[in-house]
Every structure is written in structure tokens, then in C-alpha cells.
C-alpha positions as CSV (number, residue, x, y, z in Angstrom):
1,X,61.3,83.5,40.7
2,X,58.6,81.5,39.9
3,X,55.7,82.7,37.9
4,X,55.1,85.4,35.1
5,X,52.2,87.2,33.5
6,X,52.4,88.9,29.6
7,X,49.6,91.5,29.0
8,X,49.8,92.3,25.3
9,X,48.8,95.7,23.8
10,X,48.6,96.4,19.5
11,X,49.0,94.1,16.4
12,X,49.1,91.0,15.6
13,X,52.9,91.1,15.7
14,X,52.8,91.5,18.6
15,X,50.6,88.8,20.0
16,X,52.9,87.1,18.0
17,X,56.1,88.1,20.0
18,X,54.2,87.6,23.5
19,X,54.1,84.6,22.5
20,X,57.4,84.1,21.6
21,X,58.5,85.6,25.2
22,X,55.7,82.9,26.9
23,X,57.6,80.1,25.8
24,X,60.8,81.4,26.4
25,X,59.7,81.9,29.8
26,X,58.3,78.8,30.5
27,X,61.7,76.8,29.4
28,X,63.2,79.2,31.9
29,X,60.7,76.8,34.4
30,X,58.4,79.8,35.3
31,X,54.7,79.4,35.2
32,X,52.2,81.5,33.2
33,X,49.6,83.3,35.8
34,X,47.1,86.1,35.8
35,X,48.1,89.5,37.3
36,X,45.6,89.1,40.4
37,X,47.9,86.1,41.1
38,X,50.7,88.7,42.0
39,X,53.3,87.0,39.8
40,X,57.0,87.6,40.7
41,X,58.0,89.0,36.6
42,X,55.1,90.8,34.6
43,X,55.8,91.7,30.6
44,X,53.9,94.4,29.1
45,X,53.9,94.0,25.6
46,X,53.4,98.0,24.8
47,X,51.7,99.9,21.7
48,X,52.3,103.1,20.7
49,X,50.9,103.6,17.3
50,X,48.0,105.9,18.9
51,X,47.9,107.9,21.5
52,X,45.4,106.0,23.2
53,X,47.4,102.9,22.5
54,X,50.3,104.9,24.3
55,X,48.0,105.9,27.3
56,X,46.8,102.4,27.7
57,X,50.1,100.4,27.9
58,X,51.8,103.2,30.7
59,X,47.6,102.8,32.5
60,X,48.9,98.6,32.8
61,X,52.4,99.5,34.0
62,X,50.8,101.8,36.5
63,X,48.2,98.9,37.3
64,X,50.8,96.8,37.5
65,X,53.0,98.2,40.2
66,X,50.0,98.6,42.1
67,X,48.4,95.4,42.2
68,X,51.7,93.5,42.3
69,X,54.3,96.0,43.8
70,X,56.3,93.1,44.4
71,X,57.0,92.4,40.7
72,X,60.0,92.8,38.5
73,X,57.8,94.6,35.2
74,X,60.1,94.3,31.9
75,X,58.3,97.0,29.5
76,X,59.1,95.8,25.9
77,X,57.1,96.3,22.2
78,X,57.2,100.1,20.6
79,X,56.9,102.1,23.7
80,X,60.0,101.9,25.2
81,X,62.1,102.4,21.2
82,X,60.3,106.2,20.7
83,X,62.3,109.2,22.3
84,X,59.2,111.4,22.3
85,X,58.3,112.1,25.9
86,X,56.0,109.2,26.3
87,X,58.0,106.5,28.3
88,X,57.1,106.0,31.9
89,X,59.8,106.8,34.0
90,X,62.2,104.3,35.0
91,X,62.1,103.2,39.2
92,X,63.1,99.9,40.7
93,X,61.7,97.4,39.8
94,X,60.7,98.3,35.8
95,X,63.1,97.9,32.9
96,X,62.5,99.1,29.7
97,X,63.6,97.3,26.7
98,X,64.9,99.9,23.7
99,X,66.1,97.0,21.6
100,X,63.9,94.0,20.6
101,X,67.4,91.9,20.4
102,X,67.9,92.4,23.9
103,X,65.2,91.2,25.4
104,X,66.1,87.4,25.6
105,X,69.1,88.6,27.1
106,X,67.3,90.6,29.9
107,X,64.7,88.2,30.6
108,X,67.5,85.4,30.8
109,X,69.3,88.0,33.5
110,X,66.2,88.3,35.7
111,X,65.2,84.4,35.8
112,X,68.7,83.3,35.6
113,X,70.8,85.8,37.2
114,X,73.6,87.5,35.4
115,X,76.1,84.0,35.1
116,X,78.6,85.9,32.7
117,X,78.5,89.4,31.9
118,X,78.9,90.4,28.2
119,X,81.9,92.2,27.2
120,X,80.3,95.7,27.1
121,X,76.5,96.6,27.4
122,X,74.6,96.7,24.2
123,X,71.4,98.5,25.7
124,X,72.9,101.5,26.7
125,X,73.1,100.8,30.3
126,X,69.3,99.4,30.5
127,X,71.0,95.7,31.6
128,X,72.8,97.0,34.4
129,X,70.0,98.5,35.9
130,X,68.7,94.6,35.6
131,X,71.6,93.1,36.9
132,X,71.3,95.0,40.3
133,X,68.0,94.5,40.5
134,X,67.6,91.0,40.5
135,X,69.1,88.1,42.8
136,X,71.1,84.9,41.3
137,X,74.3,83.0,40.8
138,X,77.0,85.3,39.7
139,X,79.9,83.7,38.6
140,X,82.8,86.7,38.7
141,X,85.2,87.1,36.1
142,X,88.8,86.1,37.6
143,X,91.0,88.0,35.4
144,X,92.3,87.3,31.4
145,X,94.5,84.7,30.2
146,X,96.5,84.5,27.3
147,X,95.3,84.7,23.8
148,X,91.9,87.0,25.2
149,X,90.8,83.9,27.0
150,X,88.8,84.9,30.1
151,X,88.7,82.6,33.2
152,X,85.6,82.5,35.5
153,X,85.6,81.1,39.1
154,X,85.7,77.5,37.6
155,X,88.6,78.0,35.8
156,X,87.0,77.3,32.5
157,X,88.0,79.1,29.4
158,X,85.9,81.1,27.4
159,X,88.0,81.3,23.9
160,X,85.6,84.4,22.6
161,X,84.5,87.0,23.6
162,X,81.2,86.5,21.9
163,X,80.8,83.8,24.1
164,X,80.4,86.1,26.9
165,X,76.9,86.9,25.1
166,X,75.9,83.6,24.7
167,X,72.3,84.4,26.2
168,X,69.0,82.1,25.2
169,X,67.2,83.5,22.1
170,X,63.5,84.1,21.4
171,X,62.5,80.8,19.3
172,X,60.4,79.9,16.4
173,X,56.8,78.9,18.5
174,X,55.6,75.7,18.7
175,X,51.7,76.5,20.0
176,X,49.4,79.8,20.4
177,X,48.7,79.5,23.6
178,X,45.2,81.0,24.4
179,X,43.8,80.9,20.6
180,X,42.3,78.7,18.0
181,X,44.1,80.8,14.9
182,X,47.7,81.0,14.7
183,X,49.7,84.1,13.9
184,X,52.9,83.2,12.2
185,X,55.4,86.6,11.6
186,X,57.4,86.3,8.5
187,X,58.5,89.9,8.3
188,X,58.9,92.7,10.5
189,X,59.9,96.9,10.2
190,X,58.9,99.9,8.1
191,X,60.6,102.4,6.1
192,X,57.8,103.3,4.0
193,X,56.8,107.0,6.8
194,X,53.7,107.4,5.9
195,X,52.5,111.0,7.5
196,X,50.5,109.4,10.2
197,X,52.2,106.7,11.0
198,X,54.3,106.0,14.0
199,X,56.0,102.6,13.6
200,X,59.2,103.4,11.3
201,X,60.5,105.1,14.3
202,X,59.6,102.0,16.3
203,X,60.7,99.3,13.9
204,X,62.9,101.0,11.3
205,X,64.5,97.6,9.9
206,X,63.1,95.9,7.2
207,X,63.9,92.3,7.1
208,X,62.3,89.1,6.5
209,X,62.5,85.3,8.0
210,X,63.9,82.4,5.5
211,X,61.3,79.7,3.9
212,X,62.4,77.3,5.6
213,X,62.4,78.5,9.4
214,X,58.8,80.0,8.5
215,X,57.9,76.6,7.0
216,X,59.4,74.4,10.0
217,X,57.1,76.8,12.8
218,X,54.0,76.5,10.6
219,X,54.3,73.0,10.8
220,X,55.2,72.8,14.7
221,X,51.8,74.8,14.9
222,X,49.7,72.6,12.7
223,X,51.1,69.7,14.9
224,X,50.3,71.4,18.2
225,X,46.9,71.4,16.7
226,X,45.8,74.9,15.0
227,X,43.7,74.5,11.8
228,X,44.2,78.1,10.6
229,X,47.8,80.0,10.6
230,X,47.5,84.1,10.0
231,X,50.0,85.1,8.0
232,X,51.7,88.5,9.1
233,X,54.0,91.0,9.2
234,X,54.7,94.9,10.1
235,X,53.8,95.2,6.1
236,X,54.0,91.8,4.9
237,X,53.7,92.6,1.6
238,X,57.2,93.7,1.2
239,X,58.1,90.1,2.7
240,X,61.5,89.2,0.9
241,X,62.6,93.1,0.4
242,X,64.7,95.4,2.0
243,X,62.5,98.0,1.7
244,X,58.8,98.6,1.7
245,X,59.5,101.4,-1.1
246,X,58.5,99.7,-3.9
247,X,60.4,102.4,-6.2
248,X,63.6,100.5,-5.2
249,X,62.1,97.3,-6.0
250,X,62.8,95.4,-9.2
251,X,60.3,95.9,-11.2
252,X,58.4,97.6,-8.5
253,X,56.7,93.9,-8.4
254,X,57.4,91.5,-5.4
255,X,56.7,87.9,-6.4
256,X,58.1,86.6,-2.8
257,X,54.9,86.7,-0.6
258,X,53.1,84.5,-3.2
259,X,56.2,81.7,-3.4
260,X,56.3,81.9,0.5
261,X,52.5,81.2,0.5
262,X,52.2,78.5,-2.2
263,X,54.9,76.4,0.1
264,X,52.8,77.1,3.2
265,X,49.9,76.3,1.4
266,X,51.5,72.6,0.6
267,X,52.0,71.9,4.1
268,X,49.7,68.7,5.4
269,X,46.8,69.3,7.3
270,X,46.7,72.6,7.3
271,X,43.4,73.3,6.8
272,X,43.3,77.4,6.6
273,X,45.3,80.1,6.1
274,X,44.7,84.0,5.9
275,X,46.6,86.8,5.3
276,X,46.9,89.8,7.4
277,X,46.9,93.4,6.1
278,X,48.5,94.3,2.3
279,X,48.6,97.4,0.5
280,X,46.3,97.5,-2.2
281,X,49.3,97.5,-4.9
282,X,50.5,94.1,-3.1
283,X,47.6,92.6,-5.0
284,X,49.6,90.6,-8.1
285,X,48.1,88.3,-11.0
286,X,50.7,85.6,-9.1
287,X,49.5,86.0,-6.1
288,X,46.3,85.5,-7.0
289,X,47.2,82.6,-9.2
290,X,48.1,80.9,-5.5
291,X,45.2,81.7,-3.7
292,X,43.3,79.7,-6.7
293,X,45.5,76.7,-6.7
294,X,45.0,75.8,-2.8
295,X,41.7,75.6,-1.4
296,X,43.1,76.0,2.2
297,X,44.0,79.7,1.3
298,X,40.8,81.7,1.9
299,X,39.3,84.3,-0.1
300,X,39.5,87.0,2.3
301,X,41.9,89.8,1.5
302,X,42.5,92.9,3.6
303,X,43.3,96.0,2.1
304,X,44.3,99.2,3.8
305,X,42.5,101.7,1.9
306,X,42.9,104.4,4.8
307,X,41.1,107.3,2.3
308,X,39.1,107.4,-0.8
309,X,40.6,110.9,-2.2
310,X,43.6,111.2,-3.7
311,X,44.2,114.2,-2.5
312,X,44.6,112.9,1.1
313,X,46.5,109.6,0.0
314,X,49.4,111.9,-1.0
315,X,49.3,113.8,1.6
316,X,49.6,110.6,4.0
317,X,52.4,109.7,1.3
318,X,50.1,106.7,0.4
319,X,52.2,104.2,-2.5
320,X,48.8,104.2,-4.8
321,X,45.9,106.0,-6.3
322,X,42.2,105.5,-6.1
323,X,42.0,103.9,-9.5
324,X,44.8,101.5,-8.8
325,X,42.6,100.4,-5.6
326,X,39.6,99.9,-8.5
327,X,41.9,98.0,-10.4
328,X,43.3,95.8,-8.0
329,X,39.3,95.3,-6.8
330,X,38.3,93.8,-10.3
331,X,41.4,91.6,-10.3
332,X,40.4,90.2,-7.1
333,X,36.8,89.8,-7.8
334,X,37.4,88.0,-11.4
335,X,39.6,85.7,-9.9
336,X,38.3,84.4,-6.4
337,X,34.4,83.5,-6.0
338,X,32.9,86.3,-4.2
339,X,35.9,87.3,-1.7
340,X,35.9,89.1,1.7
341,X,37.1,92.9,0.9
342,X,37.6,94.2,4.7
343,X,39.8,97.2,5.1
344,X,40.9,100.0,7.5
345,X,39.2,103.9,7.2
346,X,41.3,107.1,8.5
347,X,38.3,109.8,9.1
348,X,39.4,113.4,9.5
349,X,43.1,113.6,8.4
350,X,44.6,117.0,8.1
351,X,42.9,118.8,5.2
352,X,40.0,116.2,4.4
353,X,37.2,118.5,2.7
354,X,33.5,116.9,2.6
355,X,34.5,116.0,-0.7
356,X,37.0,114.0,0.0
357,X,35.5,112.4,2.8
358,X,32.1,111.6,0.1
359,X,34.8,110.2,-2.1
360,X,35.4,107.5,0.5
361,X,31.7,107.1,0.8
362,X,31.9,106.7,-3.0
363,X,34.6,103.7,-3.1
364,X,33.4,102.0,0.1
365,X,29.9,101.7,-1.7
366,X,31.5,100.7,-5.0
367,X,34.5,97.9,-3.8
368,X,31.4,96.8,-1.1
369,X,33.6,96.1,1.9
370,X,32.8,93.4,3.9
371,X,33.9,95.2,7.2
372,X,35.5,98.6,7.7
373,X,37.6,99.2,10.9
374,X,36.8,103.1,11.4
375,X,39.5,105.5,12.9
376,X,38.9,108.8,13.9
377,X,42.5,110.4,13.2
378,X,44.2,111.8,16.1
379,X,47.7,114.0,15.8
380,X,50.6,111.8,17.0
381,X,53.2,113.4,17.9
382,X,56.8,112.4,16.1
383,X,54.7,111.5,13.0
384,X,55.0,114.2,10.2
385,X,51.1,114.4,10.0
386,X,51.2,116.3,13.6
387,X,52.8,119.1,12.1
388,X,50.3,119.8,9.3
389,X,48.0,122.3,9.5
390,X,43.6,122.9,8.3
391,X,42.8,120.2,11.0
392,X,39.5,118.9,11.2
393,X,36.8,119.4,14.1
394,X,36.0,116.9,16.5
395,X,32.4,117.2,15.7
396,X,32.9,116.7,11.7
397,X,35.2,113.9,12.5
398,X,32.9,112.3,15.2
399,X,29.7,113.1,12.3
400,X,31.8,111.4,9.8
401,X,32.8,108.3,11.5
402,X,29.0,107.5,12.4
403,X,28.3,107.5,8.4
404,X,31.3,105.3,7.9
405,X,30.1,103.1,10.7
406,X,26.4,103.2,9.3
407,X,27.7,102.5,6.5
408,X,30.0,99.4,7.9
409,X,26.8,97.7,9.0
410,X,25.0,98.6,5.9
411,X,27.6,96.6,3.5
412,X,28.5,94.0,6.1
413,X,24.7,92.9,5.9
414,X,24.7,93.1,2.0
415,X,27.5,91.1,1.6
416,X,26.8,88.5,3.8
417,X,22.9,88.4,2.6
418,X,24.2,86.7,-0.7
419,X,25.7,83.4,1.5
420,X,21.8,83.5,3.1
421,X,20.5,79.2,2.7
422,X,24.0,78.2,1.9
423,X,26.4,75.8,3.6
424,X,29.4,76.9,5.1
425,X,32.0,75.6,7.4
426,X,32.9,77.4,10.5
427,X,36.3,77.5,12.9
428,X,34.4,77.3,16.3
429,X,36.3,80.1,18.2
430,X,33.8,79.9,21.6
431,X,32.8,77.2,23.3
432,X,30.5,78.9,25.9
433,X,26.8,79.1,26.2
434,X,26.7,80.9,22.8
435,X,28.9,78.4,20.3
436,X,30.3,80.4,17.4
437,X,33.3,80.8,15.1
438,X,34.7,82.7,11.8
439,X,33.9,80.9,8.1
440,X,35.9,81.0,5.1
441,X,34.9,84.4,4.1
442,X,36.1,85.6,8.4
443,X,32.6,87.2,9.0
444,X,31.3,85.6,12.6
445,X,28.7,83.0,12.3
446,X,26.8,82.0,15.7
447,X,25.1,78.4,16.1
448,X,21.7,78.4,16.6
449,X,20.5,77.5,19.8
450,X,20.5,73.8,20.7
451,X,17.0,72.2,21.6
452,X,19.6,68.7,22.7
453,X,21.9,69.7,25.6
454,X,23.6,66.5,24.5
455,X,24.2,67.7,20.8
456,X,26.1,70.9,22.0
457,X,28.6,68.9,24.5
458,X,29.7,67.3,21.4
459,X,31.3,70.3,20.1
460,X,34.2,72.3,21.8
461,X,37.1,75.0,20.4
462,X,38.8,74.8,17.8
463,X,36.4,72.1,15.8
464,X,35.5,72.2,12.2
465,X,32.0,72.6,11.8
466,X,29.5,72.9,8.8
467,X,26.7,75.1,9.4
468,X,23.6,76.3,6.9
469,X,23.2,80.4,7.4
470,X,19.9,80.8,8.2
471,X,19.6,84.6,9.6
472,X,21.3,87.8,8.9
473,X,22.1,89.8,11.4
474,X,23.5,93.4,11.8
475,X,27.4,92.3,12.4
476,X,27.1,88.4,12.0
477,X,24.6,85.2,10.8
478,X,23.2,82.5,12.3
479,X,23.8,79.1,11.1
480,X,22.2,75.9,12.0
481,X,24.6,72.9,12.4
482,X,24.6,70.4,9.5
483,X,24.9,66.9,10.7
């Protein structure tokens, strides 16, 4: 076995753990190819949150078998952990992985071979089905000695039996392969079930990585030269806690996210860093406080607002109310100079009335997002919101998704009208005919045209460049380089 290929479905998390899997793979001496190369191992890094996301991951292992039938395919992410009929099923060469934890352990027995078999099988039979499938040095198990000791064919002793599970382990990353910004996961799970939601059945355990392992990868990344680390997590804003309930936190306040981001913030040369998606009540007067004591911290904050009535935010078991999102708003706004509001829409959940629906017109308008990711709810099975009843039409909920989407592009141009004449500095994300890259505030900024071929070569991926925004477009602006 020589070469591999990762396609990766979903959230940044998982990009994250492709990533993760890509250098584990290489130390393993493979090399990363495309699929057309017919590779010996494929990944599929799977999503499940939607439907579509479901259809599309089992569409790839499909593709996969066909274009490289050949292939040993190891189907990992949320897929493969949900019992609810959706799961390709399993034939000879594809191995599903139920349990993030063993994956290491499975990809170690296909590259490696199966050297020492652990004491009993912790995927519920999913390993063996590897272990027969794949060729490589076995060394048997003779017999057992005294004091549980276990001989091999070598005669060495193996004085535990946790030993006999001493497979390689996913590892802190030390690049992004592939990508100008960094994604760094501090936290992973949810327990929080909101009605629509899929992933506490797909990561149920909340836990969180220490300081110092997060603050060791951030700097291997800054070293393998990214400028801007994302900051994420299943819901990072419950970093530090065992729960995402913030009921059964102290104080209901969680002052962890902001410590952990004031000691990324100190590290040298690290020139950005954003945060992925919070809830609206993750918004604290101390995190805030950090984001105004480091300039490399930028003033974009994402907020899942998912509904504007109140009246559907309890029925998706949402933790806040509308006026607590207005609150939160002001906060943010006195504190950081005009900040990047983006957040994520729900349209047509179970019971939304054109009232509610106008009272997420309502907000949108008043908060002024800078982008709105639009979602036209679809029932998902295993989620408690597939059982409710007073669905809405497809036609309303297509009709209301082209407002919200109108409406997208109306705000996005508002609030990037104000930044018209002034300077700006841009992470240059494309280095094609069309140069262009994300500024402070993450809406896209495109480089006007070069009239000097030999101006442009001096520019490539992933450089710092200060721009003045001359145009305003419908989803981006134009800048002119400064020089």
C-alpha cells in the first residue's frame, strides 16, 4: 500500500480531522493522491447533519468503489456513529468506523498489517472485518506466560495487556495542507439536542483539549507558515465544560474560551485569528475585553441566530430569546469598531407562521448581518423535530428563502458600503488569474485587474496585502493594491 486519498464532507471539524488522518497517513509512508489516481486506501470523511449531506457522502463511497474498485475505502466522520437506516452497507473492501478512537487503530491495521492483536475488539467486530481484509506481517501470539505476560513469535514479553493496543494515535497537526487559514479544534461533542439537530447522536461527548496541547499546535501551524488560525469546535463556546447546558454551568457564565483565546492571542507572529460559530449567549463582557486587547483577533463574530421568533426558538429548544440576541448585539457593537455580524437562518421549521418568519426579517434588518447562510429546513430523521407536526410547504419555504437571500445581498452591500475609499489589508486566498482573499472584517475582496503582468507575479497565496476598496459589489469589493 502506497498511496491514499481523503475526500472530506461537513464542518470545519472535520476538515480539521482529515487533516489530522493526512498526516497520520503520510508518517505511515503513504502518499497523498487524487481519486482519478486510483489510490490503494480512500477516506471519506462523512456528514450527516442533513439529508443531503447524508446522500452526498454514501454518492462518494459509491463513486468511490467505481472509479477505484481496487481500493480499501475506510468510511469515518458522523455517518457511520447514527443507527438510523442511512449507512451504506458494508462489502469487501469498505470499513466503517463507529468510534472516532478507533480509527488510528484501523488505519494503522490496513497500512501496517495487524502486528499484535488487542486483547478484545473495541469496535464491535468492525476491526476484524479489517484484519481479513488487508495483507501484512502478522506476528501470532505463542501462548501466555507467567504473571499475564504474553509471548509473540520473538519471544519478547509484553508485561500488559494494554500494550497489546499500543496502536499510533491521531496527532496534534503541524500544517493545513491545501489552505491558507488554519482550523485549530479545541473542543468537540454536543449534549445541548436541539429539535433539529442531528450531531448529539453523532458526537454525544463533551470534552475539551488542555491550553497547552492547543497552544503547542497553534504554534507548529504559525511555524509551518499560516497567518490566520480558526478557532473551532462542535460548539466551542462551551470549550472548558462538560456540558453545553449552560443551566449546569457555574454561574451559567463560561469564562474559559476567552482565557484560551487571550493565550493564543500572545503567540508570536500570529497575525490573525477568528472564531468559528458561538451561540449568541457565548457573547461575555470578558470575552469581549480580549478581542480588544489583541489586535490579531478580528472583529468578526458569528452568531447562530437560526430564527427570529421566539416562538420557534423554543420549539428548537434554542438556550436564548430574541432580546438576549439584541442585547448581546449592542455589546458587541459598543465594544469592537464596526464588527462582522454573519450568522446562520433556519427557514420553514415546523410551525413557523408568516409572523414568525417577518420577525426574522425584523431582527436581520435591525442586527444588519454581514452575511446570512440560508437553510431551507428539511425533516431529519432521529432528530425530535421530524416528529412534529403543522409542517410548512415547499413553496412557502422555497418563497421565504428567496427574501432571506434578497435580503442577504441587500445587507451584505450596506455593510460593506461604509469600508468604500478605505484601506484594508487582505489574506490573499487565490493566486489565479483573478488574485483575491478575505479582510479583517472576512467579506471577500478581489484585486483589481493588473495593467503590469510583472506587478501581479510578485504576489502569490497566502501573502499579506493592503488594498484600498474601490467598488462594491453584490457579494464582494474590489480593492486596488496599495504599494
Amino acid at each position: 500500500m502506497n498511496t491514499f486519498s481523503i475526500n472530506t464532507l461537513g464542518c470545519k471539524v472535520n476538515q480539521y480531522e482529515s487533516q489530522q488522518i493526512r498526516e497520520l497517513l503520510e508518517r505511515f509512508g503513504l502518499r497523498m493522491t487524487e481519486l482519478s489516481e486510483k489510490p490503494d486506501l480512500v477516506v471519506v470523511n462523512t456528514c450527516c447533519v442533513t439529508h443531503t449531506a447524508s446522500s452526498k457522502s454514501r454518492q462518494y463511497i459509491r463513486r468511490t468503489q467505481k472509479l477505484s474498485p481496487d481500493a480499501v475505502v475506510v468510511v469515518c466522520g458522523c455517518l457511520p456513529t447514527v443507527q438510523i437506516g442511512e449507512s451504506t452497507d458494508k462489502t469487501k473492501n469498505i470499513h466503517f468506523i463507529k468510534k472516532h478512537d478507533d480509527l488510528a487503530e484501523t488505519l494503522s491495521r490496513i497500512v501496517n498489517g495487524p502486528h499484535i492483536f488487542p486483547s478484545k475488539d473495541r469496535s464491535n467486530g468492525a476491526l476484524d472485518s479489517t484484519a481479513s481484509a488487508v495483507s501484512g506481517h502478522t506476528n501470532r501470539l505463542s501462548g501466555q506466560g507467567p504473571n499475564n505476560s504474553i509471548k509473540s513469535e520473538n519471544h519478547s514479553k509484553i508485561k500488559h495487556k494494554k500494550e497489546l493496543c499500543n496502536y499510533p494515535q491521531v496527532q496534534p497537526l503541524t500544517s493545513f495542507k491545501g489552505q491558507t487559514r488554519a482550523f485549530l479544534k479545541v473542543q468537540d461533542g454536543c449534549d445541548g439536542y436541539c429539535t433539529y439537530c442531528i450531531v448529539p447522536k453523532t458526537r454525544p461527548f463533551v470534552r475539551s483539549r488542555p491550553i497547552d496541547e492547543i497552544l503547542k499546535e497553534a504554534q507548529a501551524l504559525v511555524k509551518a507558515g499560516h497567518k490566520e488560525i480558526v478557532i473551532t469546535g462542535i460548539n466551542l463556546g462551551a470549550y472548558g465544560q462538560k456540558s453545553v447546558r449552560r443551566k449546569q454551568w457555574p454561574n451559567q457564565q463560561n469564562s474559559k474560551l476567552a482565557d484560551l483565546l487571550d493565550r493564543i492571542a500572545r503567540i508570536t507572529n500570529l497575525v490573525r485569528i477568528r472564531l468559528s460559530s458561538l451561540e449568541p449567549s457565548d457573547v461575555t463582557q470578558q470575552l469581549l475585553d480580549t478581542f480588544c486587547k489583541h489586535r490579531n483577533i478580528m472583529p468578526h463574530l458569528h452568531l447562530s441566530l437560526q430564527s427570529g421568533s421566539d416562538a420557534v426558538l423554543k420549539k428548537m429548544c434554542r438556550q436564548y430569546k430574541i432580546d438576549h440576541v439584541r442585547e448581546k448585539v449592542e455589546m458587541i457593537k459598543s465594544r469592537l469598531d464596526r464588527p462582522a455580524i454573519t450568522t446562520d437562518i433556519i427557514v420553514g421549521f415546523p410551525g413557523e407562521t408568516d409572523k414568525d418568519f417577518e420577525q426574522t426579517v425584523i431582527i436581520s434588518k435591525e442586527i444588519g448581518f454581514a452575511k446570512m447562510h440560508v437553510f431551507r429546513f428539511s425533516s431529519r430523521k432521529g432528530t425530535a423535530a421530524a416528529k412534529m407536526q403543522d409542517n410548512v410547504g415547499n413553496q412557502v419555504i422555497k418563497n421565504r428563502s428567496e427574501v432571506l437571500r434578497n435580503l442577504d445581498i441587500e445587507l451584505g452591500r450596506k455593510f460593506r458600503q461604509q469600508f468604500l475609499g478605505q484601506n484594508t489589508e487582505i489574506l490573499l486566498e487565490s493566486d489565479n488569474d483573478l488574485l483575491s482573499g478575505r479582510c479583517e472584517r472576512y467579506f471577500m475582496i478581489n484585486i483589481k485587474q493588473f495593467e503590469n503582468a510583472n506587478l501581479k507575479s510578485q504576489f502569490k497565496n497566502n501573502d499579506l496585502v493592503k488594498v484600498r476598496l474601490v467598488k462594491n459589489n453584490n457579494t464582494s469589493m474590489t480593492g486596488q493594491v496599495i504599494l
